[in-house]
Each structure stands twice: as structure tokens, then as C-alpha cells.
C-alpha positions in Angstrom: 33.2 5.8 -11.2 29.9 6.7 -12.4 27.1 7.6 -9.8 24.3 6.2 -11.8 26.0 2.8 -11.3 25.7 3.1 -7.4 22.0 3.7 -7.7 21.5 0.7 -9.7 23.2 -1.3 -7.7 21.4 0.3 -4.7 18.3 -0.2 -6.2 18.8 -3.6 -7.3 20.2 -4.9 -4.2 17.2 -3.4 -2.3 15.0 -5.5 -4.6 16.7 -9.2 -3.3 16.9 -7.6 0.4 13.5 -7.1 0.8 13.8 -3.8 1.2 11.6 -2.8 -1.9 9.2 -6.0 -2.7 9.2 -9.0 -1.1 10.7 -12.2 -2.7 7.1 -13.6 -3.1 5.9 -10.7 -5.2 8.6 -11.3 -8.0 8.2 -15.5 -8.1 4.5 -14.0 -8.4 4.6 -12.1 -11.5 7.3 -14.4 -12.8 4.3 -17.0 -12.2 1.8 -15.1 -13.8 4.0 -14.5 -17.1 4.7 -18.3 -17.2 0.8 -19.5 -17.2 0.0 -16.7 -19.4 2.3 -17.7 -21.7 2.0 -21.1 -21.9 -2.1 -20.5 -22.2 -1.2 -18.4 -24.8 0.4 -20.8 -26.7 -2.3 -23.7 -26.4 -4.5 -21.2 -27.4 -2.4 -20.5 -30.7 -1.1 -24.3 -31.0 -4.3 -26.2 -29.0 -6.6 -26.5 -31.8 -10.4 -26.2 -31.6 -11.4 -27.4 -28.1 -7.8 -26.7 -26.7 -7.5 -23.0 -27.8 -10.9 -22.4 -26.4 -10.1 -23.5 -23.2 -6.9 -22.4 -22.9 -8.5 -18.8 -24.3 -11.3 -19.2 -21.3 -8.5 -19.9 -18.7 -6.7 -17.1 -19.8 -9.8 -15.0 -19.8 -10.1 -16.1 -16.2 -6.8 -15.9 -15.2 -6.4 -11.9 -15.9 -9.7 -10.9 -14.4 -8.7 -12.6 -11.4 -5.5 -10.6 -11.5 -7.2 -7.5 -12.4 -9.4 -7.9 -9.9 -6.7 -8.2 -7.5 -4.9 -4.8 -8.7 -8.4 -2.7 -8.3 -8.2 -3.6 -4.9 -4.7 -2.8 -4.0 -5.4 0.1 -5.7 -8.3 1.0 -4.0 -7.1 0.6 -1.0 -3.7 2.7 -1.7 -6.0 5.1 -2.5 -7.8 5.3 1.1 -4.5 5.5 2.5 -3.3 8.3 0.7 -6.5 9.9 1.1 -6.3 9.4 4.8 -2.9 10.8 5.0 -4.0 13.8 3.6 -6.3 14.5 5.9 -3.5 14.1 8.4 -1.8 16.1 6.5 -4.7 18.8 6.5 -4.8 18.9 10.3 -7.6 16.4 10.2 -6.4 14.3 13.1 -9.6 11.5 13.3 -9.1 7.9 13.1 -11.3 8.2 9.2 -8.6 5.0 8.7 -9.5 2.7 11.3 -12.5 1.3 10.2 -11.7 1.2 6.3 -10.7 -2.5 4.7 -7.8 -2.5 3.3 -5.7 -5.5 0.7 -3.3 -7.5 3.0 -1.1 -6.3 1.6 -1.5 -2.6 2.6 -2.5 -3.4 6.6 1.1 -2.8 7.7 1.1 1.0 6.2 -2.8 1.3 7.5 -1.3 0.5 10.7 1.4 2.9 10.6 -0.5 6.2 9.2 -3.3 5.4 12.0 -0.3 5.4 14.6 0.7 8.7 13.3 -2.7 10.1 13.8 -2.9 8.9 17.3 0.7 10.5 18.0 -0.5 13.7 16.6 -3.5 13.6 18.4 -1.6 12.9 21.9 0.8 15.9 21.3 -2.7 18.2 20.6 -4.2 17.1 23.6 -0.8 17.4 25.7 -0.2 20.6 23.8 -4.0 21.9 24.6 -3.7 21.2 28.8 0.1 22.7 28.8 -1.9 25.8 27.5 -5.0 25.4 29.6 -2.6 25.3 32.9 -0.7 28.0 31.5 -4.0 29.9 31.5 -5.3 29.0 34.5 -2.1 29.6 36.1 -2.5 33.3 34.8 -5.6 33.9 35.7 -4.7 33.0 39.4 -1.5 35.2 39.5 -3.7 38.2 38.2 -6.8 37.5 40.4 
């Protein structure tokens, strides 16, 4: 059989498992095709006042969505940035306080748990040192 079929089929049963994108985000952009289409067409078939509103709606419609996709964007953005600090050795919380899309709070949440799991194996890392040390010192002393 031919392995490229298994990864389509892996990949497209991971889309209707909710394992890639929620069920919501497809009846979304499904959604967002149907309106602009159908504004689209009054605005080609509406006449005067009819194309011009269905042009104004439509003008309204994308920079809503637009506006929406900055800000996921944005935010992914943060979040990468912030896991490269991490990645860096940067181990500060420069997550917690940043405002992320809804959308994006669940992988906030779980790059700021990493840094707080790093930072506890520092800090235990640090005193296991700091009592070898002192342990040391004594024996020698």
C-alpha cells in the first residue's frame, strides 16, 4: 500500500477528531466563505443601493476577520517569543502577564508551566549543590 495514503488519512482523521482544529473553527470558515459569497453576489447582482450595501458589509465583514487574525497572530507571536527565551535559559515568568486571543490561553498556560518546572529543577538543582558544598566544607574543616 502506499504510505502517503496513511498520512492522509492520519491527517484527515485528526481534523474530525479534534485533534488538529476544533469542529467550530471549520463550520467557521465554512461560515465566513458562505456570507462572503453571497455579499458578493448582491454586490454583483443588487443593483445601485444593494451592491453598495452589500459592498460595505463586505467591507466590514473582512476587517473584522482581519482584525481577528492580527490578533491570533500577535499573540502566537508572544508565545513563541516567550518560549524562546525558555529556550535561551531565560527561566522568568515574561508570559504571565501578556494578553493573549482565547484561543491561545491553553498553550500560554502550558509554556508558563514549563517555565515554572524548569525553574523548580534550578532551584532544587542549586540547594542539592549548596548542601553538597556545605557538606564539603565541613568534612575539610
Amino acid at each position: 500500500m502506499y504510505k502517503g495514503s496513511s498520512n492522509v488519512k492520519r491527517l484527515t482523521g485528526g481534523l474530525f477528531k479534534n485533534k488538529l482544529f476544533n469542529p467550530w473553527f471549520f463550520a467557521l470558515v465554512l461560515g465566513y466563505w458562505l456570507i462572503t459569497l453571497i455579499l458578493f453576489v448582491g454586490m454583483t447582482d443588487g443593483g445601485d443601493f444593494g451592491g453598495f450595501l452589500s459592498f460595505v458589509l463586505l467591507v466590514i465583514l473582512n476587517i473584522f476577520v482581519l482584525r481577528k487574525i492580527y490578533t491570533f497572530l500577535k499573540s502566537l507571536k508572544l508565545i513563541i517569543d516567550g518560549s524562546a527565551e525558555v529556550a535561551n535559559g531565560h527561566h522568568t515568568n515574561s508570559l504571565e502577564h501578556m494578553r493573549v486571543s482565547d484561543s491561545l490561553k491553553e498553550l500560554k498556560q502550558n509554556v508558563l508551566n514549563i517555565q515554572v518546572g524548569i525553574n523548580q529543577a534550578v532551584e532544587q538543582a542549586l540547594k542539592g549543590e549548596q548542601m553538597k558544598t556545605a557538606l564539603i566544607t565541613k568534612c575539610l574543616s
